[in-house]
N, C-alpha and C positions, 0 to 999 in steps of 0.2 A: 611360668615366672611368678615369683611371689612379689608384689611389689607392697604388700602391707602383710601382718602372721592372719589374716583372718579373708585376703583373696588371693585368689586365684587365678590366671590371665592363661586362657589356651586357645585353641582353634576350634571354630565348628567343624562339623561331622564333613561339610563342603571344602574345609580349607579356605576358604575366602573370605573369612572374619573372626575377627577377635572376639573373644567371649571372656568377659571376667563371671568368678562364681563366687559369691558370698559364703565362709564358710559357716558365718554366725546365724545368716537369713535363710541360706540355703536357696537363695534365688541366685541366677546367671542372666547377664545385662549383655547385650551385643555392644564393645565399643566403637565397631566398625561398622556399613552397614556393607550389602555383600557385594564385594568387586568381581568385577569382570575375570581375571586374573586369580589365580590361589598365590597365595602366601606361603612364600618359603621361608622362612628365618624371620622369626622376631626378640628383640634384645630390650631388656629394660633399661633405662638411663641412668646414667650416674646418679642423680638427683631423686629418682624413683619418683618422675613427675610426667613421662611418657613412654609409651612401648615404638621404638624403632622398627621395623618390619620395611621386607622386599618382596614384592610380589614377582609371579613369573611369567612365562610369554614373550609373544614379541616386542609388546612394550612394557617389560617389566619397569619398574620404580622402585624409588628405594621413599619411604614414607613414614610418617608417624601419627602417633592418636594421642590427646594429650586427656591422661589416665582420669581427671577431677570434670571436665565437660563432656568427651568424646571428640572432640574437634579435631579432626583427620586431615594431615596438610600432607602434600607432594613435595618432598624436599630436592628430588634430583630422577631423570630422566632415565635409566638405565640401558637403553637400546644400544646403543653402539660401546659401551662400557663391555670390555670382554675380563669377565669376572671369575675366578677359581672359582670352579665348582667341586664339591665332597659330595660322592654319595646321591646326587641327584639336586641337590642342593647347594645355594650362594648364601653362604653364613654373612651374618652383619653386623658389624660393632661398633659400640659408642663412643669418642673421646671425650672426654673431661667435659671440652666444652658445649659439647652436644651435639658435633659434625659425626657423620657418618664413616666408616672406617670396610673398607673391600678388598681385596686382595686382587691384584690385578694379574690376569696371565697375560704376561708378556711373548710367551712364546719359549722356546730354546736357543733361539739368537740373541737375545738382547740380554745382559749381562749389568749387572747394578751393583752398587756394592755401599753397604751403609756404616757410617763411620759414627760411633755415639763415644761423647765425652761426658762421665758421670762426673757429679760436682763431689 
């Protein structure tokens, strides 16, 4: 994720922390420090002011770092959350306001149906 033209935000070699890389310094800064858990999916924010991210496991979370301090906060629980998984992986995405966004597997029984009215 590029969240400025001059870094870089990816995963260490562990998967368990974020790594932004400077591409003007040439240094990389841990913004996370290293979880328990690895890190499946992380998304940058609307505002390009935090990286989103969900770790995995039994008690995965869904969490974020905020990009100008480091400050890594738990936004939501994920354990009993039964989440579409791709590929080995639970993608995560940002709305607007900055809530977290998951794709719920409901199963083959349950049946929804979304009705949108554009202005």
């Amino acid at each position: 994720m590029w969240p400025s033209q001059d870094i870089l935000i990816g995963l260490n070699d562990k998967f368990t922390s974020l790594v932004a890389f400077n591409l003007k310094t040439r240094q990389s800064t841990s913004l996370t420090p290293d979880l328990p858990n690895p890190i499946e999916h992380w998304m940058l924010s609307p505002d390009g002011k935090y990286m989103y991210f969900s770790t995995a496991g039994a008690e995965s979370k869904a969490m974020r770092v905020r990009i100008a301090d480091h400050h890594v906060e738990t936004i939501v629980g994920l354990k009993d959350f039964h989440r579409v998984v791709n590929d080995g992986n639970t993608q995560i995405n940002v709305a607007p306001d900055g809530s977290p966004i998951f794709t719920r597997d409901t199963g083959y029984q349950e049946i929804y149906a979304l009705n949108l009215h554009w202005p």
